[in-house]
C-alpha positions in Angstrom: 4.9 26.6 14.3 3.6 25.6 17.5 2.7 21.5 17.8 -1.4 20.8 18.2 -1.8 19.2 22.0 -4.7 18.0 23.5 -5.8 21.2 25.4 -6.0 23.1 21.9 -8.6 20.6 20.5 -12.4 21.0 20.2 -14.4 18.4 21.9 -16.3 16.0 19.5 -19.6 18.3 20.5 -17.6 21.7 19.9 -16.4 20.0 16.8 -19.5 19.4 15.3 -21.3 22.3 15.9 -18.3 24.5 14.2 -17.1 21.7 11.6 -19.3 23.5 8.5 -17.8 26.5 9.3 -14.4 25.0 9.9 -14.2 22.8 6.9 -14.9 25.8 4.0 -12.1 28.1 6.5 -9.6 24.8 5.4 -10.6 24.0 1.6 -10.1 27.8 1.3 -6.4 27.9 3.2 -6.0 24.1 1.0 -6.2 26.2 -2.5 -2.9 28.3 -1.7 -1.4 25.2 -0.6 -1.6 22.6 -3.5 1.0 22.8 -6.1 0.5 20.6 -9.2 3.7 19.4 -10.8 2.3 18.7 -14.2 -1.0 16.5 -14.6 -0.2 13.3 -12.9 2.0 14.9 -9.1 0.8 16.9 -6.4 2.6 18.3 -3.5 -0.4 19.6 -0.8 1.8 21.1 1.9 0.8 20.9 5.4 0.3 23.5 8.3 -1.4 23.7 11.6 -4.4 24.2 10.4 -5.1 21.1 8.1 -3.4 19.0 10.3 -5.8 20.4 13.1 -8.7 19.9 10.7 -7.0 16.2 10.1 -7.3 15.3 13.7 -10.5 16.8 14.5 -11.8 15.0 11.3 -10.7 11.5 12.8 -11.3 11.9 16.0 -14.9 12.6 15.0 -15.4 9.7 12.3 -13.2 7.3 14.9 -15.9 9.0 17.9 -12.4 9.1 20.1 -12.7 10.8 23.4 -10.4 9.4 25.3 -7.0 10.4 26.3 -4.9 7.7 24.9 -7.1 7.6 21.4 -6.6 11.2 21.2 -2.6 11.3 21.7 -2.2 8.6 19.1 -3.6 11.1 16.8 -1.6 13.9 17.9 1.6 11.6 17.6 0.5 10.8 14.1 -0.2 14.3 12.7 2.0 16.5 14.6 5.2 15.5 12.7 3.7 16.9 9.4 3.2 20.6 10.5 6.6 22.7 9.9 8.4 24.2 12.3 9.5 27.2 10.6 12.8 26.0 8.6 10.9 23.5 6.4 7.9 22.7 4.7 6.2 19.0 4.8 3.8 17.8 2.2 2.1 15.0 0.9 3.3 14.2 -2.7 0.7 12.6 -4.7 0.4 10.7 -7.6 -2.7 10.3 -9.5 -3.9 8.9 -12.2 -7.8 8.8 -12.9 -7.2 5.4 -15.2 -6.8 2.5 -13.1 -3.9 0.7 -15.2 -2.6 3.5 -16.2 -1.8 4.3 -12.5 -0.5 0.8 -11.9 1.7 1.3 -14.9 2.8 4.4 -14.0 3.7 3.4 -10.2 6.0 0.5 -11.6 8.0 2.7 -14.0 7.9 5.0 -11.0 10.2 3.5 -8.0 12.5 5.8 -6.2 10.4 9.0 -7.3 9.7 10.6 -3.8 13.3 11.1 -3.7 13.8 13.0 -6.6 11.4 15.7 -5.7 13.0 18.9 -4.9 12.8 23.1 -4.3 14.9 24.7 -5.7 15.4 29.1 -4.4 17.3 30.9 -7.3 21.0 31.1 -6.3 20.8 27.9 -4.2 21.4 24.1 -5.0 18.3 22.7 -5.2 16.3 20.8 -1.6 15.7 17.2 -2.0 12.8 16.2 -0.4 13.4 14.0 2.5 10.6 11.3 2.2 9.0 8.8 4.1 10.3 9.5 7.1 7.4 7.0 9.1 8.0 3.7 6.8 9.1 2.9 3.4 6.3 3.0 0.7 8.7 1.6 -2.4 8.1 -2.1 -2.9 10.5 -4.0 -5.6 7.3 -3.4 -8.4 5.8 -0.3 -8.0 5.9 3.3 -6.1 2.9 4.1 -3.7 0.5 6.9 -4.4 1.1 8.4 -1.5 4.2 9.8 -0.1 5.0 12.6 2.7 8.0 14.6 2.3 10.2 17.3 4.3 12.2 20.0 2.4 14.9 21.3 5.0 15.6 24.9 4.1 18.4 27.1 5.1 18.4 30.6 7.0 20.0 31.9 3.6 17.8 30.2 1.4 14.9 31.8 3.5 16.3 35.3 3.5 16.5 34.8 -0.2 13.1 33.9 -0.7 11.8 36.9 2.0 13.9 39.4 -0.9 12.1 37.9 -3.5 14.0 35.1 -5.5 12.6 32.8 -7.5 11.3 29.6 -6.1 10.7 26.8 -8.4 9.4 23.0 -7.9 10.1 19.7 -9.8 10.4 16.1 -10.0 13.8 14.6 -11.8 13.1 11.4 -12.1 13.3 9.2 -15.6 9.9 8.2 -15.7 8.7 12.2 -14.8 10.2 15.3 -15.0 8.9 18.2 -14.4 10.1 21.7 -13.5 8.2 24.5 -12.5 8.7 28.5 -11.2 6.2 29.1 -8.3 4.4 32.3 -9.5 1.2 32.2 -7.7 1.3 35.0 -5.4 -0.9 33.2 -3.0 0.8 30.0 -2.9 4.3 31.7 -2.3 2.6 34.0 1.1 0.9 30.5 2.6 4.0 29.0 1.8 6.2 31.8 3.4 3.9 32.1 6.5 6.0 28.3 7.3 9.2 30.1 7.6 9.9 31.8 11.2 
C-alpha cells in the first residue's frame, strides 16, 4: 500500500465539506476490520483509509495547515498502514469497570507480545509490538498497544488458497484462540496482502 503524503490530502475546507460522507464510508470499511478476541481484546487493523481518515480527523480538530504541522502527522500515521506483507493493528484492551481494568492491566504485563496469527500449516506470527515506545510499566500493561504481524510469501499464498486463519492471545492472565470465519473480515484483511 502506497504511504499518505501531503499532495493526497484534502484541505481543512475540502475536508469538511466531505467529512459526513467520509466518516460513514470509514465506520463501514472499520466493521470488516475489528476482530474481538473474546470480551475484554480487540485488534482494529489499520489501512490507508483509516489512517487517511486519522490524519484528516487531526488535522481538522488541531486546525493544522501548515507544512510542517501536517508532515508530523504523516510521520505519525504513515507507519501503521501495511505494506502488503503484513498487517498493523491496534490491540486493545477494554474493560467498561474502572478497577476491573486496572486489575486487569497489572495481571496483564508483557501481553502485546503474546498476540499472534496463526495460517493453518504455518507456525504461528507473533505480533511485533510497540514499535514507537514501550507501553509496559513494572505495574501494569497499557490499554493501548499497536502491533505488526510480518507474514511470509507462503503463508500468503496459503491464505489466497483458502487456509484457515486463526487469531489469539497466549498469555497467563488471557488466552484466547479464535478461527477467523467472517467472510468479510478475511477479504478487507486480504486486500493488505500485494
Amino acid at each position: 500500500m502506497s504511504k499518505l503524503s501531503r499532495d493526497t490530502l484534502l484541505s481543512l475546507e475540502q475536508y469538511s465539506e466531505m467529512r459526513p460522507a467520509f466518516r460513514q464510508q470509514v465506520m463501514e470499511h472499520k466493521k470488516s476490520r475489528r476482530v474481538f478476541l473474546g470480551e475484554n481484546a480487540t485488534l482494529y487493523f489499520e489501512s490507508e483509509l483509516t489512517m487517511r481518515y486519522q490524519i484528516q480527523e487531526m488535522l481538522r480538530i488541531e486546525k493544522t495547515f501548515d507544512k510542517e504541522g501536517i508532515q508530523e502527522e504523516l510521520d505519525v500515521y504513515n507507519p501503521l498502514i501495511p505494506d502488503g506483507k503484513n498487517w498493523k493493528a491496534t490491540f486493545m484492551i477494554e474493560f467498561s469497570d474502572e478497577d476491573k481494568r486496572k486489575h486487569a492491566l497489572e495481571k496483564m504485563i508483557g501481553i502485546e507480545n503474546k498476540v499472534y496469527v496463526l495460517v493453518n500449516g504455518f507456525e504461528p506470527v507473533w505480533a511485533i509490538a510497540d514499535e514507537d515506545l514501550e507501553r509496559d510499566t513494572e505495574e501494569k500493561t497499557s490499554s493501548v498497544h499497536f502491533m505488526r504481524f510480518e507474514l511470509s510469501d507462503d503463508m500468503i499464498n496459503g491464505l489466497r488458497d483458502g487456509c484457515a486463519l486463526t487469531m489469539g492471545i497466549e498469555h497467563p492472565a488471557y488466552t484466547i484462540q479464535l478461527e477467523i470465519k467472517d467472510k468479510n473480515i478475511r477479504d478487507s484483511l486480504m486486500d493488505d496482502l500485494n
